[in-house]
C-alpha positions, 0 to 999 in steps of 0.5 A, spaced: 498 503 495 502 498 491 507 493 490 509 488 486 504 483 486 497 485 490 497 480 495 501 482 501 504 488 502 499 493 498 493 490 501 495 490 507 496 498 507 489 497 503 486 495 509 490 498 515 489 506 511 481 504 510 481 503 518 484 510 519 480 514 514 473 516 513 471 512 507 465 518 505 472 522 504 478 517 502 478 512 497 484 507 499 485 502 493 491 497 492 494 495 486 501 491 484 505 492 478 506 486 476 499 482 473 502 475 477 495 474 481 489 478 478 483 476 482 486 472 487 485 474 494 491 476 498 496 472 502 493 468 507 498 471 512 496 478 510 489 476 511 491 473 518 496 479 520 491 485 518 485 479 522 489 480 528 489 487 529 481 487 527 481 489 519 478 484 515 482 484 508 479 478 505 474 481 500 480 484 496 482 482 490 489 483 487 489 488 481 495 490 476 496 498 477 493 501 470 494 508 467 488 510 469 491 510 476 495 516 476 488 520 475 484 516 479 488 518 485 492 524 489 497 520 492 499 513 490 505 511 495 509 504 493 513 498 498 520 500 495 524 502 490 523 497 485 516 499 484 517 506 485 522 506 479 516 501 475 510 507 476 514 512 474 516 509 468 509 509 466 508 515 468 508 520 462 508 528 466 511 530 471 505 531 476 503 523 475 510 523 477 510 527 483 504 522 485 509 517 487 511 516 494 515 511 498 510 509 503 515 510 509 518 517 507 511 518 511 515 515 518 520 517 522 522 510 523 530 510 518 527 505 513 525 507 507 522 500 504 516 496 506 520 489 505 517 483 501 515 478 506 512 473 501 518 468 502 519 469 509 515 467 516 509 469 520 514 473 523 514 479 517 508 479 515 508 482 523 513 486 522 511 489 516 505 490 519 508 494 525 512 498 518 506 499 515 501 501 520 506 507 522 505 509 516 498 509 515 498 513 522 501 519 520 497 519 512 491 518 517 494 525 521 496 529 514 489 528 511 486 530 517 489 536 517 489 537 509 483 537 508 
């Protein structure tokens, strides 16, 4: 899961998908492409909002997507097209670029990007849970049925 700085977006995608998934089978991680928080938490209104619905994302910490990334994961799934344009950028074959999704091609909602809520109220951080957590349901579904 990644967005621009790994303290809002992705770690809630984190948290919501670590929930759905068998952890023995799935390995969920989050990163931004940007290096702005390292080792920070995630945003407190994430860690609220992911609290609410009974996720605990407070032991994560913020990380820059490294090259490395590409062969660590099957599908790495972006907020919006910003960071899908940063990640295939550093992608160097077609089968790392293949890896990157928009989060949200998963639903059948119309939208197509997790908005940034960081400037926003306790309010986006609400909707972008409800966006999130959609598309989460339907990965959750496909990885089950894949295998």
């Amino acid at each position: 899961m990644v967005c621009l700085g790994n303290i809002c977006r992705s770690p809630l995608a984190e948290g919501i998908l670590e929930a759905k998934v068998d952890p023995k089978h799935v390995i969920v991680d989050s990163a931004g492409t940007a290096g702005y928080h390292i080792g920070e938490p995630p945003d407190e209104r994430s860690v609220q909002v992911a609290k609410k619905y009974g996720i605990d994302i407070s032991g994560q910490r913020c990380r820059q997507f490294v090259i490395d990334d590409f062969s660590r994961f099957d599908r790495i799934y972006v907020m919006d097209h910003s960071n899908y344009q940063a990640l295939v950028s550093q992608a160097t074959t077609a089968y790392e670029k293949n890896k990157i999704k928009l989060l949200l091609e998963e639903t059948d909602l119309g939208v197509v990007e997790v908005p940034d809520p960081y400037y926003g109220g306790r309010d986006g951080f609400e909707k972008v849970y409800a966006l999130i957590n959609s598309a989460c349901e339907a990965i959750a579904r496909k990885i089950s049925t894949d295998g």
